[in-house]
N, C-alpha and C positions, 0 to 999 in steps of 0.2 A: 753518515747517511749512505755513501758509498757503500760501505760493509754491508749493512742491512738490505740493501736493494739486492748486493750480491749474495748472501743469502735467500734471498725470496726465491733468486732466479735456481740456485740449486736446489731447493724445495722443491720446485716446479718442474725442474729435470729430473729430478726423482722419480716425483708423478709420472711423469710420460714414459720412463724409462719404464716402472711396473706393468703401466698400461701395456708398453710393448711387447713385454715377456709374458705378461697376458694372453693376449692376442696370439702371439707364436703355440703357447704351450696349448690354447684351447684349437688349433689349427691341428698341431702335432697330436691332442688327442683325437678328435673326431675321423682323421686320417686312418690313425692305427685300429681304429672299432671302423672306419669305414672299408680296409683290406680284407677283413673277414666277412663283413655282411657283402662285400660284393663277389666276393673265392665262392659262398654260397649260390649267388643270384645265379654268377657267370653259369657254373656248372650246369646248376639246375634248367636252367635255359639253353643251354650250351650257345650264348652269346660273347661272342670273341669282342663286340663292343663294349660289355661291362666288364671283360676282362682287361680290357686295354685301359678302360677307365680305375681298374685294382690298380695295375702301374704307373697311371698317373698319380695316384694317391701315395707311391712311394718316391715318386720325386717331390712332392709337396711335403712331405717328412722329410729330405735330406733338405731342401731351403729353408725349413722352419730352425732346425738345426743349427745349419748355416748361421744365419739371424741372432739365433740365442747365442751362439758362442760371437759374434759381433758387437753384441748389445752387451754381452760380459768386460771388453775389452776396449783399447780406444788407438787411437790412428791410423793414419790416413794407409798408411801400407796395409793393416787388418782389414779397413775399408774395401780399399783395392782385391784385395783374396777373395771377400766374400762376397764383392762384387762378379769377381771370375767364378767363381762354385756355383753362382744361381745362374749364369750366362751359361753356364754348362746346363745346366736343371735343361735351360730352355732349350737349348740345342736338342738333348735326348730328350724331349718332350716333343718338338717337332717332328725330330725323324720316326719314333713311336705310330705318331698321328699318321704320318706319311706312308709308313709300313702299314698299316693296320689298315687304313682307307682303301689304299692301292689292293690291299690284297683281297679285303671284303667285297670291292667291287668286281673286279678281277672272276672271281670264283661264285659271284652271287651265291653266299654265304647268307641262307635266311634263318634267325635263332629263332626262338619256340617266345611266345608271351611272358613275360616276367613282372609277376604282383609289386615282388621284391623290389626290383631293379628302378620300378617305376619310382614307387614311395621313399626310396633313398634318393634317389637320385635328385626328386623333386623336393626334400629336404636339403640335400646338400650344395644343391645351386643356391638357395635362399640364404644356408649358413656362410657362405664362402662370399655371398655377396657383399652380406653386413661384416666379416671379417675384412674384405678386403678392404670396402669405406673407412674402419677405424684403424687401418695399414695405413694407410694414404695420407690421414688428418693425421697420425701418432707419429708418422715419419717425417709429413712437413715441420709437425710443431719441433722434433727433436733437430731437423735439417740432416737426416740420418739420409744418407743414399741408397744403404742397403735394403732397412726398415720400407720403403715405397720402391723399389725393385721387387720384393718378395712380396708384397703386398697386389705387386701385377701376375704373379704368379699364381696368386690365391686366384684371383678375377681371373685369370685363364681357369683355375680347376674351376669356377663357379659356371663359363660358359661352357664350358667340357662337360658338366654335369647336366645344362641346360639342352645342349645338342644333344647328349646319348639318349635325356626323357625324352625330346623330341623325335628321335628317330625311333622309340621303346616306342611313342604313343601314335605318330604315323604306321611305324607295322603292323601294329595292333588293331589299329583304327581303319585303314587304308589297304595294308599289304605293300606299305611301301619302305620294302627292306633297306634300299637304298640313301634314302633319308640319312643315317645315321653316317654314314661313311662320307657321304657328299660334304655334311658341315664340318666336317672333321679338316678338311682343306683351308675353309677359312681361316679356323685356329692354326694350323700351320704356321701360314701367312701371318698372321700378329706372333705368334713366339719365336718365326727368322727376326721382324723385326726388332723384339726385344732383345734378342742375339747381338745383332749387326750395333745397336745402342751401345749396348755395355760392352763390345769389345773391340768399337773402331770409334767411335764416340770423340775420344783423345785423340786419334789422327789424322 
């Protein structure tokens, strides 16, 4: 009886494990199509906020990364590593935000209207949202650390994607160039915390 139940459960782990390599590899692609359709928008706009948003999209491909070679492997030390590489993610994703805010407001910096920038961006909040819910439920079911750490990361690209439409559709709408650089602070403030988490957490 024993055997059989312990069976079920590694059937089960199976399952979720797929799911999560899922999950990462569909992150990791929509990332690498989303570096080109934004190199396009930024230019075209000459928006230093979608271009900032291209560089978040390449720290979201080094945590998905991260994650897949975690999800390959197993113990607590591997844990620990890939715990530190996405606490890094966070780090340079804050100071990014921090640069980029500070500077945009700094030099009132207004980009030109972006079709592009909008309709990506306004897809990519939505997609990064639902990836990030099935992070969260595929990490708890597996009791993975990593798996729902990077799954917070998704949920910051998701509000990242959400503020730069928001600041896209305030300029446009408003003239208020501002907008985008302002919410950019908030997110800040949650990716120190997710830093300060995962790397003083244990002390």
């Amino acid at each position: 009886m024993t055997g059989a139940k312990d069976d079920v459960v590694e059937v089960s782990r199976a399952v979720l494990l797929r799911r999560g390599f899922a999950l990462e590899y569909a992150t990791l692609g929509w990332n690498v199509v989303g570096i080109a359709v934004l190199a396009v928008a930024a230019v075209t706009a000459r928006s230093v906020a979608l271009a900032g948003f291209g560089l978040d999209s390449l720290i979201e491909i080094g945590a998905s990364t991260v994650v897949i070679w975690e999800l390959s492997g197993t113990g607590e030390e591997r844990q620990r590593r890939a715990l530190r590489l996405i606490g890094i993610g966070f780090a340079l994703l804050a100071a990014y935000l921090s640069v980029q805010s500070t500077v945009v407001l700094a030099t009132g910096f207004r980009p030109h209207h972006s079709t592009l920038g909008i309709v990506w961006t306004a897809i990519t909040a939505a997609v990064m949202f639902l990836l990030a819910f099935g992070k969260a439920r595929t990490g708890e079911a597996l009791d993975n650390p990593v798996l729902r750490t990077e799954g917070r990361v998704t949920l910051i690209d998701g509000l990242l994607a959400a503020a730069v439409l928001l600041g896209l559709m305030l300029n446009l709408t408003l003239g208020w160039w501002w907008a985008d650089p302002a919410a950019g602070y908030v997110l800040v403030y949650y990716a120190v915390r997710e830093v300060r988490e995962i790397f003083f957490a244990e002390q």
